[in-house]
KOLNU-771773 format. One record per residue (C-alpha): residue in one letter; x negated, y negated, z. Coordinates in Angstrom, 2 decimals. Layout:
PT  code        x        y        z
PT     a        X        Y        Z
...
//
This chain:
PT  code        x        y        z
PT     x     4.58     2.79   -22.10
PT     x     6.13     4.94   -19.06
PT     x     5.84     3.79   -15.53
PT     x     7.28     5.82   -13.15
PT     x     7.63     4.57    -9.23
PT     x     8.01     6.80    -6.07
PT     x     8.73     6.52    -2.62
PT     x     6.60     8.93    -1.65
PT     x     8.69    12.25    -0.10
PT     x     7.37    14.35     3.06
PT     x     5.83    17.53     3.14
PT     x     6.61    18.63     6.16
PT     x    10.20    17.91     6.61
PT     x    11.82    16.71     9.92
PT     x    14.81    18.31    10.79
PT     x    16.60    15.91    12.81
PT     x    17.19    12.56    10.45
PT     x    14.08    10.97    11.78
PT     x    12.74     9.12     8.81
PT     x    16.35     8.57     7.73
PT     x    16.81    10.44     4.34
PT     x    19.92     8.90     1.91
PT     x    20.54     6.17     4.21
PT     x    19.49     3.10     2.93
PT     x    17.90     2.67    -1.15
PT     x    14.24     2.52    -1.32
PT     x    14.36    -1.47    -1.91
PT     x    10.45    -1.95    -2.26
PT     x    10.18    -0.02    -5.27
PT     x    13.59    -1.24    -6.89
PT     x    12.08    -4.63    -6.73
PT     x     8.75    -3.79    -8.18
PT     x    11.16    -2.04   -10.86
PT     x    13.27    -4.98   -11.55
PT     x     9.81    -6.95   -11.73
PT     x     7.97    -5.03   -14.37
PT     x    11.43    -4.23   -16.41
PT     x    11.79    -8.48   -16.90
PT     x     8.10    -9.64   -16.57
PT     x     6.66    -6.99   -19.15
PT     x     7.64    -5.99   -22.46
PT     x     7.87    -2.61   -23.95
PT     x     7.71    -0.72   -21.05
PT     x    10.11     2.33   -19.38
PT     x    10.30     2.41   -15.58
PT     x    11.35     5.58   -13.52
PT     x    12.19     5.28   -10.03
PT     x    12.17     8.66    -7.94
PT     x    13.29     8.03    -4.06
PT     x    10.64    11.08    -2.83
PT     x    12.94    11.43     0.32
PT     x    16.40    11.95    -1.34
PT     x    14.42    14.30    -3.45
PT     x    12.36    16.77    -1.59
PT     x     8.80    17.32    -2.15
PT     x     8.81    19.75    -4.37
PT     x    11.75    18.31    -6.50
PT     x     9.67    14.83    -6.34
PT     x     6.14    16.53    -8.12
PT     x     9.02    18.07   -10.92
PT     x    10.81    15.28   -11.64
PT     x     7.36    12.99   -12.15
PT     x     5.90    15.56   -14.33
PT     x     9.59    15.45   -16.55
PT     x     8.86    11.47   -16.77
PT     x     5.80    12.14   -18.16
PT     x     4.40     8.80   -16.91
PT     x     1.14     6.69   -18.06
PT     x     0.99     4.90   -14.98
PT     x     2.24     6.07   -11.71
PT     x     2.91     4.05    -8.41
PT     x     3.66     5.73    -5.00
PT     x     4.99     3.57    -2.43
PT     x     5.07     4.91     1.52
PT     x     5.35     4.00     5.11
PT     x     3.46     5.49     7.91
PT     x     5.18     8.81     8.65
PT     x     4.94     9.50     4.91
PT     x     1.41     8.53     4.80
PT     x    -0.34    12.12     4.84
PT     x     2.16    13.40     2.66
PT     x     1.77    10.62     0.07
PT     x    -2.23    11.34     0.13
PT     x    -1.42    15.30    -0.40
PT     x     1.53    14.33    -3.33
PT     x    -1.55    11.99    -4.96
PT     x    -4.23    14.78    -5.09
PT     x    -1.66    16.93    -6.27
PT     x    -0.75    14.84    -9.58
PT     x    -4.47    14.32   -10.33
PT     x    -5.58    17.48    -9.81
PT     x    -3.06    18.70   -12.64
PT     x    -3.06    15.16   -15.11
PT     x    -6.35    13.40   -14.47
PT     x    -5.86    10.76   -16.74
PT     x    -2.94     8.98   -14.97
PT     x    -3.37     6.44   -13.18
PT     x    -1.83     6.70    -9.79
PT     x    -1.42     3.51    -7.85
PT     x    -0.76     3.12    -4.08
PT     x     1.62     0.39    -2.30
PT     x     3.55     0.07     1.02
PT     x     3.01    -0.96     4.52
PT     x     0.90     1.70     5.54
PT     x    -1.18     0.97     2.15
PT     x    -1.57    -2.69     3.23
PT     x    -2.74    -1.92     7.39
PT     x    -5.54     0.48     6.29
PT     x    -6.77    -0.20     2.48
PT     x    -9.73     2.09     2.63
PT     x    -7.79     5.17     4.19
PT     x    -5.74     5.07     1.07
PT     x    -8.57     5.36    -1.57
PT     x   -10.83     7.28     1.32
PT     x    -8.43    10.36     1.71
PT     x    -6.76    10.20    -1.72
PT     x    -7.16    10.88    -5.72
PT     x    -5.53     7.46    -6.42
PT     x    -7.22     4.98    -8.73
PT     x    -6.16     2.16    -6.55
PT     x    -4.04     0.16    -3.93
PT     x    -1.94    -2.98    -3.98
PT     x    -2.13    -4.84    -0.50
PT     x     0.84    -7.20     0.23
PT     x     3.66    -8.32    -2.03
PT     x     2.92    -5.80    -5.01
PT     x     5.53    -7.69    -7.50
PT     x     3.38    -9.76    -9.46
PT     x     0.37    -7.14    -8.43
PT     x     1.73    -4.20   -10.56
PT     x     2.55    -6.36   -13.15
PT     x    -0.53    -7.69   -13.65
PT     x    -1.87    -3.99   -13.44
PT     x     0.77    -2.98   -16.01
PT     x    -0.22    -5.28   -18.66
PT     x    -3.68    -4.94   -18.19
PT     x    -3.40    -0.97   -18.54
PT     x    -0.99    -1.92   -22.28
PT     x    -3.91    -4.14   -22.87
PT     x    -7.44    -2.11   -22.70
PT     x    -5.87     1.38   -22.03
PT     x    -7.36     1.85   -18.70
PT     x    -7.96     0.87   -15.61
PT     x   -11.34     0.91   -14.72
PT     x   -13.47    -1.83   -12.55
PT     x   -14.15    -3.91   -15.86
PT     x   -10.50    -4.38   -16.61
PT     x    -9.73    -4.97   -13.07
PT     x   -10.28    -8.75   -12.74
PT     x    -9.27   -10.86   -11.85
PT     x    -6.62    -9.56   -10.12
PT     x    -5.87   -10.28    -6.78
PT     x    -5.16    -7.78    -4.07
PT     x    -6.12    -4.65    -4.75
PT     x    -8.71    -1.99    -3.25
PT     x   -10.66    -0.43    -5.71
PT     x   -13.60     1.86    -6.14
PT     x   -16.93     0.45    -7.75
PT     x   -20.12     2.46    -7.17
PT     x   -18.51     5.00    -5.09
PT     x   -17.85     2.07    -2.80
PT     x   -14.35     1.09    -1.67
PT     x   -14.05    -2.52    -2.47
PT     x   -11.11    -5.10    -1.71
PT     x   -10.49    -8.38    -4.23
PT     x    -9.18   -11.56    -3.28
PT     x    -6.23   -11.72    -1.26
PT     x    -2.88   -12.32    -3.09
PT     x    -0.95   -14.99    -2.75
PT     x     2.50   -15.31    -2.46
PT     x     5.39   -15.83    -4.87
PT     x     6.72   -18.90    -3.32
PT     x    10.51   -19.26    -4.92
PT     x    11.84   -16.28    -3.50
PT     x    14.33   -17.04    -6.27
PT     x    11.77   -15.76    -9.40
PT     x    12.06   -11.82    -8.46
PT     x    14.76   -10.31   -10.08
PT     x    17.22    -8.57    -8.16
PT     x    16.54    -5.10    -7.42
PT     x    16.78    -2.41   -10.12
PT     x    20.19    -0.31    -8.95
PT     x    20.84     0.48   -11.93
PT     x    17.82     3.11   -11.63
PT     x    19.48     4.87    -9.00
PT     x    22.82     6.25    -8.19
PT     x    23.25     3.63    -5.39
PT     x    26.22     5.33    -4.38
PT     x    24.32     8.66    -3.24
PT     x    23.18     6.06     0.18
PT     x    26.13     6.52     2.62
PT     x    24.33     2.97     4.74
PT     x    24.44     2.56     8.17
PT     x    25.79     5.09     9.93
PT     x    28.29     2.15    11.96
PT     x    29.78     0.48     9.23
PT     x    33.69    -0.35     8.42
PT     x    33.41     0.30     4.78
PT     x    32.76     4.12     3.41
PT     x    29.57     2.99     1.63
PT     x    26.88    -0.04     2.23
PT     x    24.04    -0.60     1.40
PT     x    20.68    -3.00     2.44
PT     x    19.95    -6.69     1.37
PT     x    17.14    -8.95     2.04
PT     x    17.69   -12.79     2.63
PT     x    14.07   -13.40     3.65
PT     x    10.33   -12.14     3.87
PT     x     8.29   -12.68     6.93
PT     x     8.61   -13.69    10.09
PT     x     6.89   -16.56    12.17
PT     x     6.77   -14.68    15.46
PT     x     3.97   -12.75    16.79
PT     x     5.05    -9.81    18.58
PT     x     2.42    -7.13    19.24
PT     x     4.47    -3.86    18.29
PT     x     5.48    -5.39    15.27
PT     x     3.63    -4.33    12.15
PT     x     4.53    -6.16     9.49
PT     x     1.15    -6.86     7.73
PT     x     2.80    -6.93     4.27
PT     x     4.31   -10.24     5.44
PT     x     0.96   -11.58     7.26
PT     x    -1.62   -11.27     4.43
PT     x    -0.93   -14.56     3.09
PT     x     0.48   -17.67     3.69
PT     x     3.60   -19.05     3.84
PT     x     4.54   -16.34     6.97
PT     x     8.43   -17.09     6.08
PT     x    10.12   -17.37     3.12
PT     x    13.69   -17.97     2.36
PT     x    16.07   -16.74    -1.08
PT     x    18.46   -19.72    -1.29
PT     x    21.89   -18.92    -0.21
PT     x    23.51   -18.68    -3.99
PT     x    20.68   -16.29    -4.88
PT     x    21.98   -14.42    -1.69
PT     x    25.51   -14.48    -2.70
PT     x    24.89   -13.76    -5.85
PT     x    23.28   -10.59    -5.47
PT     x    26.01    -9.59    -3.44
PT     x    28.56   -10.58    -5.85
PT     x    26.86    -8.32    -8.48
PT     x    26.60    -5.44    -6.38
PT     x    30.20    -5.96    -5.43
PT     x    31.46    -6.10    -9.19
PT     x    29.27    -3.70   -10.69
PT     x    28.73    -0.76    -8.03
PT     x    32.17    -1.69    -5.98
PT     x    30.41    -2.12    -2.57
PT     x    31.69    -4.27    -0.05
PT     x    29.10    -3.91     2.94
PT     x    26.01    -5.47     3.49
PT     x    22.92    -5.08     5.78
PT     x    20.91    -7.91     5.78
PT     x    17.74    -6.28     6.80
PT     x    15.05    -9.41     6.83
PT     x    13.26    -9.67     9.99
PT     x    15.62   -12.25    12.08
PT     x    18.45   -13.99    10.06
PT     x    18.13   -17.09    12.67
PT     x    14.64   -17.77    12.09
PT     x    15.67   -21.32    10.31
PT     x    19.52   -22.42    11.92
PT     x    19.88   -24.99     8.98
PT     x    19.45   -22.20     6.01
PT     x    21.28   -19.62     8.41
PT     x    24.14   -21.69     8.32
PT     x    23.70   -22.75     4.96
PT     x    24.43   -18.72     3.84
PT     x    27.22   -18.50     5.67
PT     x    28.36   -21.80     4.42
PT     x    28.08   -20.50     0.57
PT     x    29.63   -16.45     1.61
PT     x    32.99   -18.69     3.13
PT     x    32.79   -21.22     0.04
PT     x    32.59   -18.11    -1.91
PT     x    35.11   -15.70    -0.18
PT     x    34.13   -12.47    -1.94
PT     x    35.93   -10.70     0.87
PT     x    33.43    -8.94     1.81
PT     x    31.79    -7.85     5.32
PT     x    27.91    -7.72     6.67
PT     x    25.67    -7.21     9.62
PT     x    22.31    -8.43     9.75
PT     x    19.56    -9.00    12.80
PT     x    18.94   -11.83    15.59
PT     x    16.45   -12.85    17.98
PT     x    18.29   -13.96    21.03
PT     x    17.40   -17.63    20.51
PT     x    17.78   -20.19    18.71
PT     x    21.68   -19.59    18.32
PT     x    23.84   -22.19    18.36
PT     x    27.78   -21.70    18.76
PT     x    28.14   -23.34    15.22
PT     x    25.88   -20.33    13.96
PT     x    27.79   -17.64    15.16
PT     x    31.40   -19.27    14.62
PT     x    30.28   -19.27    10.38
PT     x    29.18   -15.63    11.01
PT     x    32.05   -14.58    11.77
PT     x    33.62   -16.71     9.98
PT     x    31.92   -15.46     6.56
PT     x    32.68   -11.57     6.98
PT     x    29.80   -10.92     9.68
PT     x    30.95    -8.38    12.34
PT     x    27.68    -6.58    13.48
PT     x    24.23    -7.63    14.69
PT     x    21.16    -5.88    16.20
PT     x    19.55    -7.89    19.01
PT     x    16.02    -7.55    19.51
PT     x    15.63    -7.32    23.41
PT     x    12.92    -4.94    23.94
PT     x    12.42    -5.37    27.83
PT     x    14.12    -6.67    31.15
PT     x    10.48    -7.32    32.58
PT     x     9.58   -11.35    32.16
PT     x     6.00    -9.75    32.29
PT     x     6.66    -7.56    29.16
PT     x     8.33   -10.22    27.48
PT     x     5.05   -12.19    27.74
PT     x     2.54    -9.73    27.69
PT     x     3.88    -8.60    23.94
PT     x     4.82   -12.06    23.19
PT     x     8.52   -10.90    22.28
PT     x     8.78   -15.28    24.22
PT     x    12.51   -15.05    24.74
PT     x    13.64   -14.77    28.48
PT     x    16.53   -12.61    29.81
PT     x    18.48   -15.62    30.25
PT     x    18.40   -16.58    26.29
PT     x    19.68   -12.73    25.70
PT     x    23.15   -12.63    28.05
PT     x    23.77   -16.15    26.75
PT     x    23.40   -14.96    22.97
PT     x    25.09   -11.90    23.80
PT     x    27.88   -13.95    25.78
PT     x    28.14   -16.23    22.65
PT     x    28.36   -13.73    20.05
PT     x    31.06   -11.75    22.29
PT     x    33.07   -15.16    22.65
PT     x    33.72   -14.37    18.17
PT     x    34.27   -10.39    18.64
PT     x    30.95    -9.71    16.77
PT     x    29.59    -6.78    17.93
PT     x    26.00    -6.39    19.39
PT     x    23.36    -3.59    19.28
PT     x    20.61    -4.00    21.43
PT     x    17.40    -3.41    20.87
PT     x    15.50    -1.60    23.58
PT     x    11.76    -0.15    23.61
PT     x    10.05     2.26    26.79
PT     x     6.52     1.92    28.29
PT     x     5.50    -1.30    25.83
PT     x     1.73    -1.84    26.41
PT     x    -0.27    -4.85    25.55
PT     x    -3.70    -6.53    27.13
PT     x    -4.13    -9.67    29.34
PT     x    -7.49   -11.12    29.44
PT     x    -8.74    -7.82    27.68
PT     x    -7.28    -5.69    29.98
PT     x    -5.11    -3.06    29.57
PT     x    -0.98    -3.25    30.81
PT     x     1.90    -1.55    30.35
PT     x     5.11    -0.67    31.97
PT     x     5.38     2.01    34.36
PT     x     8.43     3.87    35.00
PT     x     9.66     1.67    37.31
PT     x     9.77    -1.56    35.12
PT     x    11.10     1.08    32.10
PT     x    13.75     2.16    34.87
PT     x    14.79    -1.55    35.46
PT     x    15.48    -2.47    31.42
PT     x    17.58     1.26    31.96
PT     x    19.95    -1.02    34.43
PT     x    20.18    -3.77    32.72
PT     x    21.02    -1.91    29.54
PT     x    23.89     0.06    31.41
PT     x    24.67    -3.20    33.06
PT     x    25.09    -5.17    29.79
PT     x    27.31    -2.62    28.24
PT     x    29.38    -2.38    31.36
PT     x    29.82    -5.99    31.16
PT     x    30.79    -5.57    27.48
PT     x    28.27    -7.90    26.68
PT     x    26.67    -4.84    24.21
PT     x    28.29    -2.29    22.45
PT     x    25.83    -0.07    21.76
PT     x    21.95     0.38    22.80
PT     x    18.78     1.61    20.84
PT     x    16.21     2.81    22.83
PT     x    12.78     3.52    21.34
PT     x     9.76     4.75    22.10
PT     x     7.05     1.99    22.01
PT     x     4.54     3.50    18.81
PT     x     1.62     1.85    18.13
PT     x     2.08     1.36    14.22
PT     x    -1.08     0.36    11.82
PT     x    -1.11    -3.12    11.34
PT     x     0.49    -4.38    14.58
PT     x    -1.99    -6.05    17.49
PT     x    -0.18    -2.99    19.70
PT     x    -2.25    -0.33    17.38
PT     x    -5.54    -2.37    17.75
PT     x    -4.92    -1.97    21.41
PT     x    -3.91     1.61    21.30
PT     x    -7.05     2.59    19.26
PT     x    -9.54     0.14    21.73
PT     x    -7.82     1.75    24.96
PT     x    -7.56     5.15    23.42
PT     x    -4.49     5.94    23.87
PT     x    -3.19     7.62    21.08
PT     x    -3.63    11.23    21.99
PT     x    -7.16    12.54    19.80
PT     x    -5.09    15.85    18.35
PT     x    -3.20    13.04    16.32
PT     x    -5.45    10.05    15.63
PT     x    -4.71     9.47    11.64
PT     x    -2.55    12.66    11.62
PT     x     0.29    10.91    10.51
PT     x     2.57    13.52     9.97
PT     x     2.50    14.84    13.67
PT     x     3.71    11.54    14.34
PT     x     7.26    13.38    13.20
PT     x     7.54    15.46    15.90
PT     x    10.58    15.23    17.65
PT     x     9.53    14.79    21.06
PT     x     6.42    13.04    20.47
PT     x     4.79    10.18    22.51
PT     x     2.08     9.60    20.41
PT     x     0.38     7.23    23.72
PT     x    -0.88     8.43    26.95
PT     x    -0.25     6.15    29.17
PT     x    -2.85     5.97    32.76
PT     x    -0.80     7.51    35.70
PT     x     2.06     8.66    33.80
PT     x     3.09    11.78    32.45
PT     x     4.82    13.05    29.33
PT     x     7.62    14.22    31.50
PT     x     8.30    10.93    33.55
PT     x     8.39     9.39    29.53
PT     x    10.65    12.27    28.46
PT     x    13.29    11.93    31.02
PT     x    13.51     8.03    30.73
PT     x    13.94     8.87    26.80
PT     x    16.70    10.80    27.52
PT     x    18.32     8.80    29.85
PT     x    18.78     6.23    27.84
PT     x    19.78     8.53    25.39
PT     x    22.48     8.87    27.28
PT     x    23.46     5.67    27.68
PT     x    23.58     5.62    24.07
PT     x    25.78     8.68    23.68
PT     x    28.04     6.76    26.12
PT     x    28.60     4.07    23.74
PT     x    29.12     6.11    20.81
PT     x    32.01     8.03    22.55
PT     x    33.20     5.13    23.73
PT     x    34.10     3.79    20.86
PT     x    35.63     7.07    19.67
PT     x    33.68     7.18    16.12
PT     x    35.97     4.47    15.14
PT     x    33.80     3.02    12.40
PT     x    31.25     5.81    12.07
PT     x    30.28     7.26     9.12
PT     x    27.82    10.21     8.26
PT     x    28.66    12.11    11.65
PT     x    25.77    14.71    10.42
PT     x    23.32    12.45    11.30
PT     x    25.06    11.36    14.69
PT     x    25.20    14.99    15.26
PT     x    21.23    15.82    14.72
PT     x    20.37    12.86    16.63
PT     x    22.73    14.52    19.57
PT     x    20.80    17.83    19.17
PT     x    17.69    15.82    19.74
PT     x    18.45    14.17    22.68
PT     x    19.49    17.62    24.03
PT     x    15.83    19.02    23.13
PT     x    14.15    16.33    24.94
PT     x    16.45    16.82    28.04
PT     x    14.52    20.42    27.62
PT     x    11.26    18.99    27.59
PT     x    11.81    16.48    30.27
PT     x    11.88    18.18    34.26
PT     x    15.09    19.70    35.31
PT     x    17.00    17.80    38.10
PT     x    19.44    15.20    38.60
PT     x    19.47    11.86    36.30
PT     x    21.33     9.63    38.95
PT     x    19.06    10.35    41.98
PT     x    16.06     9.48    39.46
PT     x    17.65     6.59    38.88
PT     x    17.95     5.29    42.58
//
């Protein structure tokens, strides 16, 4: 039997780096590789990154697999394109099953079986999911309702009817999945991170979940069952790393869970088992701004870590409520004071115009409040207390409380309400916020745009890698200074 897995690619391409093309491996579907290749016997897997690819490229290469069971895998911004790449398949091989998965997949079930071709969806952790889907298809040959239980999490059709089965639950030892499939792709074709000290990286996770509630955030996959959090022991960790070290000759990591601190005692405990280890090798990862303890960040360092991102967000207390972010200013220049005290450096996290609801009603910054996290951005790096500064457009994502908001308030703008691929466009908001115009959101986009270019020369590119990407993301910034009302930044600041 032939399975072939895709990250779904886009139609309509962006031009500037947006969805971040041969950066990072697509790690969802290497795992749900690695899980059918040592769970299920006598069956081929195929993994096609649909991004790396191209579109058209992507349909080729699937139809050269010649699969009997075919899983796409997407996020938002691919979402419409992933529907158009499904209906495209079935329209020319019927008989293959095509099977949907992702985050997008899990936020909105039914729009994945409404506005596609595909037999089905997996919501949540799809590991033991496909699987299960796998050897049922070896089994009976198909997968139609009657061979369909009783699995757990899926949507399905039955009647016409969109249906949804029980919810999944998840693999508790974190430790059972197999590491992902690399040896599928050409990991080397992923330059990583574009700020990196190595000439290749690539991504690692040491956790799924997270136990916070932030309203922009929308990690459903990680919310559809119960535990929230759950933690890979530290040798599992290392040993992964190890591997990839020996057999592909990368020496970088990215530890892209949700927060590495979430749990001090098993943060430390990693570091403990990378400086028991000494592999010699280096890795960044991300932090909420508390809890940190001094002991923490000494065994970062201490263990090859050089790099974090700091989730910030806001300089308003109000904001910091309001989207439940519950960290106070206070907590982020100590953090940023204690992880400056061991030279590691900091990226913080910034995101414009957040919105969320008090007592059902409607708030958001205005461009006043977006103005004051501006300062104490510039403020922090003058300080040297960060390094560098990303600064985001707040997006209402399916799945987060922030899109349940958007949609009740309407403020995602009607001309792209589901249109997910419009949500590309390079100088986007998709909200319209009361009072406040697309220019006044344009020019505090590009200001801190600035303020990021700042850093980057700053540092002189010492570090950087992929300066192709740096440069596209320069070329946008100078597109939205186009769209955003002529004049002088440091009066609009004042």
């Amino acid at each position: 039997m032939k399975v072939t897995l895709v990250f779904s690619p886009i139609k309509k391409k962006p031009q500037m780096g947006e969805v971040g093309e041969k950066i990072n491996p697509p790690l969802g579907i290497l795992y749900l590789a690695s899980a059918i290749k040592n769970w299920v016997e006598g069956v081929e897997v195929t993994v096609i990154d649909g991004l790396f690819h191209g579109y058209n490229k992507t349909m080729q290469m699937v139809k050269d697999s010649s699969p009997d069971m075919l899983g796409i895998s997407f996020y938002t911004l691919q979402a419409q394109s992933a529907y158009a790449f499904t209906n495209e398949f079935k329209a020319q091989c019927s008989s293959v099953p095509v099977i949907l998965g992702g985050p997008h997949v899990t936020a909105l079930p039914y729009e994945s079986l409404s506005l596609s071709k595909a037999d089905l969806s997996v919501i949540g952790e799809g590991e033991v999911t496909f699987t299960e889907l796998v050897k049922n298809f070896q089994k009976y040959g198909t997968l139609g309702t009657e061979t369909l239980f009783p699995i757990d999490g899926i949507a399905y059709r039955e009647n016409g009817k969109i249906k949804i089965s029980k919810t999944r639950k998840f693999i508790e030892n974190l430790d059972d999945i197999p590491f992902p499939a690399f040896d599928l792709i050409n990991i080397r074709d992923y330059s990583g991170f574009y700020y990196r000290k190595t000439s290749t990286e690539t991504i690692i996770l040491f956790s799924r979940g997270c136990p916070y509630q932030c309203t922009f955030c929308s990690n459903k996959v990680w919310n559809v069952s119960k535990p929230s959090v759950r933690f890979r022991s530290p040798k599992n960790i290392v040993d992964e790393m190890e591997m990839i070290q020996d057999k592909y000759g990368i020496k970088e990591f990215f530890d892209n869970s949700d927060e590495f601190n979430q749990s001090l005692k098993n943060s430390i405990a990693i570091c403990d088992e990378l400086i028991r280890r000494n592999l010699n090798i280096y890795w960044k990862t991300q932090l909420r701004a508390t809890p940190l303890s001094e002991e923490l960040v000494q065994k970062m360092k201490q263990s090859g870590c050089w790099y974090v991102h700091l989730g910030i967000e806001s300089s308003n207390p109000e904001t910091l409520k309001g989207t439940k972010k519950n960290i106070t200013i206070e907590e982020v220049i100590s953090a940023c004071e204690l992880l400056k005290k061991y030279d590691i450096k900091i990226l913080g996290l910034f995101m414009i115009y957040n919105v969320w609801e008090e007592s059902g009603r409607l708030k958001f910054e205005d461009t006043a409040m977006t103005k004051n996290t501006l300062r104490f951005a510039q403020k922090m790096v003058n300080q040297k207390l960060l390094d560098f500064v990303g600064w985001a457009i707040t997006t209402p994502y399916p799945g987060s409380t922030l899109y349940d908001i958007a949609l009740k308030h309407k403020l995602i703008k009607p001309e792209i309400v589901s249109q997910w691929d419009n949500w590309l466009t390079k100088r986007s908001f998709v909200m319209r916020l009361p009072g406040i115009t697309e220019k006044e959101q344009a020019r505090m986009k590009t200001l801190g745009s600035f303020l990021m270019a700042k850093c980057t020369l700053k540092e002189g590119f010492k570090g950087f890698r992929n300066l192709g990407l740096i440069m596209r993301k320069g070329i946008k910034v100078l597109l939205d200074e186009v769209v955003a009302r002529r004049g002088c930044w440091s009066k609009f600041l004042k």
